[in-house]
C-alpha positions in Angstrom: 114.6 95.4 82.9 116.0 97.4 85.5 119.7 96.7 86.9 119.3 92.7 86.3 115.5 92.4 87.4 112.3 92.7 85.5 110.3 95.3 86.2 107.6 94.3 88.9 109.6 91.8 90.2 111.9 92.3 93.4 115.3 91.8 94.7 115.3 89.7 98.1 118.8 90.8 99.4 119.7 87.7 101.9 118.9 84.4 103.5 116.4 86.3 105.8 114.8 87.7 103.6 114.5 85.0 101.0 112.9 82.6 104.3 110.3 85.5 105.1 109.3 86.1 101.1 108.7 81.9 101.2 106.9 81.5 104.2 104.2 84.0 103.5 103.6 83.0 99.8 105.5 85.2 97.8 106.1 84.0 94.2 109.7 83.3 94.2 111.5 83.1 90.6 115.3 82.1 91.6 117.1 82.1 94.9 121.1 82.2 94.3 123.8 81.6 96.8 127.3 81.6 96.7 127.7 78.3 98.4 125.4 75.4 98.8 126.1 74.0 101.7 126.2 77.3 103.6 123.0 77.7 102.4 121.7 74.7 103.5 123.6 75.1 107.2 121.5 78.6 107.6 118.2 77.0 106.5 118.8 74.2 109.3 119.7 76.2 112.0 117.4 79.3 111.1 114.3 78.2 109.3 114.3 74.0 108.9 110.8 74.5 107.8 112.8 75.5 104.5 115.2 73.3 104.5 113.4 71.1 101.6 112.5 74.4 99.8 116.0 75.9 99.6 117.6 72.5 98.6 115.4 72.6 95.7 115.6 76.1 94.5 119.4 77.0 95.9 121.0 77.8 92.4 124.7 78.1 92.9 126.3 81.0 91.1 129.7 83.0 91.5 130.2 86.4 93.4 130.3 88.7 89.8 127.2 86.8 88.6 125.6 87.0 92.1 126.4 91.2 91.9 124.9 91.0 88.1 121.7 89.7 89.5 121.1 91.2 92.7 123.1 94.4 92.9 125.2 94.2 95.4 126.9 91.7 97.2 125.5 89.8 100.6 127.2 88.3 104.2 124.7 85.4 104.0 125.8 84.6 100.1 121.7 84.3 99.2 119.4 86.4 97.7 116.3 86.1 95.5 114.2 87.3 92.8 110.3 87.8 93.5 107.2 88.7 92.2 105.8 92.2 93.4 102.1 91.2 94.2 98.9 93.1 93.1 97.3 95.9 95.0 95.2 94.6 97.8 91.4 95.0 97.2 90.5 94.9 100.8 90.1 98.4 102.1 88.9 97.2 105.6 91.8 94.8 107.0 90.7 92.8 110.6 93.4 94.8 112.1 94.6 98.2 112.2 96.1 99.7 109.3 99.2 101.8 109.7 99.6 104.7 107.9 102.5 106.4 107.2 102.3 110.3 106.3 104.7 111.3 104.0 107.4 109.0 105.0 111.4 110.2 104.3 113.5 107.7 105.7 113.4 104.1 103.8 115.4 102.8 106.3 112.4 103.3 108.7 109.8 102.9 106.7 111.0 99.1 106.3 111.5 98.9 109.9 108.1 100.0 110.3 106.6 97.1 107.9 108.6 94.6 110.0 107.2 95.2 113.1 103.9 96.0 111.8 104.1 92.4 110.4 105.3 91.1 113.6 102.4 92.3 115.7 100.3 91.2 113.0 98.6 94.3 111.6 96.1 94.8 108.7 98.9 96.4 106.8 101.1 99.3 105.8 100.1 102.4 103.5 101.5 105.5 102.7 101.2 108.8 101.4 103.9 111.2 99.8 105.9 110.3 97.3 108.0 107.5 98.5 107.7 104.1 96.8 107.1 101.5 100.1 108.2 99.0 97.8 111.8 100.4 97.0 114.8 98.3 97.3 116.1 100.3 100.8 112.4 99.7 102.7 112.4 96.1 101.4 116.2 95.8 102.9 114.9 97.0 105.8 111.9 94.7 105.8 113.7 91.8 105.6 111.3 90.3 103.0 108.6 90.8 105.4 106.7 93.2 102.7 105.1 89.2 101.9 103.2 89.3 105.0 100.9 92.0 105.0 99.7 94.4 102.4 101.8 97.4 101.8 100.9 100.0 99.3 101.4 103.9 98.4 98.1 105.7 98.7 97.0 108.4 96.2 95.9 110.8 98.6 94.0 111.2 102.0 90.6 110.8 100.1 91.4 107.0 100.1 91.6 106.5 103.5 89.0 104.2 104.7 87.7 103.7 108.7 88.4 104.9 111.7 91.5 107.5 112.0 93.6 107.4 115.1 96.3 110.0 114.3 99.4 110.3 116.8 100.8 113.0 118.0 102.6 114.9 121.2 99.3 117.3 121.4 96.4 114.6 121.7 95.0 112.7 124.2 96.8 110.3 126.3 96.8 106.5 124.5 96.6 105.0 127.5 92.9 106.1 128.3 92.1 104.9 125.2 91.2 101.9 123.5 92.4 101.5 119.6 89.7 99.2 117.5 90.7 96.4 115.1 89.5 98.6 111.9 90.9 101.9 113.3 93.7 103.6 110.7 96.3 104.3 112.9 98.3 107.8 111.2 102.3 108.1 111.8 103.4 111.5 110.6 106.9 112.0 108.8 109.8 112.3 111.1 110.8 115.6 110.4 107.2 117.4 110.1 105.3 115.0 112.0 101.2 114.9 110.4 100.6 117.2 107.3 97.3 119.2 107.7 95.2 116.9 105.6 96.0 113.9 107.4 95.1 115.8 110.9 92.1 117.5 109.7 91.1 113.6 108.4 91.7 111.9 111.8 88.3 110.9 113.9 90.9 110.7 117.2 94.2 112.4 117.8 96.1 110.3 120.4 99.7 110.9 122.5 102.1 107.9 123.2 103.2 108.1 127.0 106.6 109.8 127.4 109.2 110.9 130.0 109.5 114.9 130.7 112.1 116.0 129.0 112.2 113.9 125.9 111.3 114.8 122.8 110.5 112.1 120.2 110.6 108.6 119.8 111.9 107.0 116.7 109.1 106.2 113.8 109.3 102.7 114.3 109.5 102.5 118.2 105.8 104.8 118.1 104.5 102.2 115.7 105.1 99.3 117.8 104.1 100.8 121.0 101.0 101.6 119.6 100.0 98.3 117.9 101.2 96.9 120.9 98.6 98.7 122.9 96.2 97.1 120.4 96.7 93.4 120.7 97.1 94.3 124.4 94.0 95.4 125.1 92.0 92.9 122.2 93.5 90.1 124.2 92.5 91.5 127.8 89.1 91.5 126.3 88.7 88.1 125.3 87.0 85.6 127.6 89.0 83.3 130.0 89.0 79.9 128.3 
């Protein structure tokens, strides 16, 4: 036990995180709130597909016992406790894989997950030695960790498919059309791709930018690019 939770379980630090962990299957254990009914008053107004599932679980519990359990304290008065899931098996998703190269910030790196789960990508790996399932990245997640696979890779040897690497130096993204199975590389914000990853890529692509500016943020390059992706899959399908 680790600072009130069992080792490969997780903390779910508020309501919004507690409704994304549920929705996308995640074994729950406990959900604790500081007050029922306020509880219940954010699951009807923000997720009353829930509704039933928090009146049943909601366990009431006081703000020292609710610190004991979860850490820290929360503005939404709910948090939970949930099982870590397995490893995924599948190395092929049906959508692109992001892959983060040597990731630094947590912050981002949960930022990342979330909108990689929003535009419905086949997950989120990394390399380096950050755990993508640390309490900061899932706080930044907001329990969306549940709806994809996320995972810390051993090295670049386990990449599998197609390798789209980004960076200011490649070709222009727009000219080019990003497959479901492709592994789409994000290097670290500081140092950008190590030399392994770029030497690994089958494609080395450029997101469109404005003279004069030098970066975009880790997450922002992430969901331009997987935007680009369902973009152009959808333009491809035939009119119904």
């Amino acid at each position: 036990m680790v600072g009130g939770v069992v080792v490969g379980q997780v903390v779910l630090e508020g309501f919004h995180a507690v409704k994304h962990a549920l929705r996308f299957g995640a074994r729950v254990r406990s959900v604790v709130v500081l007050d029922r009914d306020g509880a219940l008053g954010l699951a009807r107004s923000h997720a009353p597909d829930l509704v039933g599932e928090f009146e049943r679980r909601a366990e009431v519990v006081g703000a020292d016992e609710f610190v004991r359990r979860v850490g820290r304290t929360h503005p939404t008065g709910v948090a939970g406790i949930a099982e870590r899931p397995a490893e995924p098996v599948d190395p092929v998703p049906p959508a692109p894989l992001v892959l983060l190269d040597n990731p630094r910030n947590l912050g981002n790196l949960g930022a990342v997950i979330r909108v990689a789960a929003g535009l419905g990508a086949g997950g989120v790996a990394s390399l380096g030695d950050v755990d993508p399932w640390h309490p900061n990245v899932l706080r930044g997640s907001a329990g969306l960790h549940f709806a994809l696979p996320v995972r810390r890779l051993g090295g670049v040897d386990e990449v599998v498919g197609r390798v789209v690497a980004f960076d200011a130096g490649g070709v222009d993204l727009r000219d080019r059309r990003i497959p479901d199975d492709a592994v789409l590389a994000f290097g670290s914000e500081r140092h950008g791709l190590s030399d392994a990853v770029r030497a690994r890529a089958d494609l080395v692509v450029s997101l469109p930018m404005r003279p004069r500016v030098s970066s975009y943020n880790l997450t922002t390059s992430v969901a331009m690019a997987l935007y680009h992706w369902d973009l152009f899959r959808r333009a491809s399908r035939p009119v119904q």
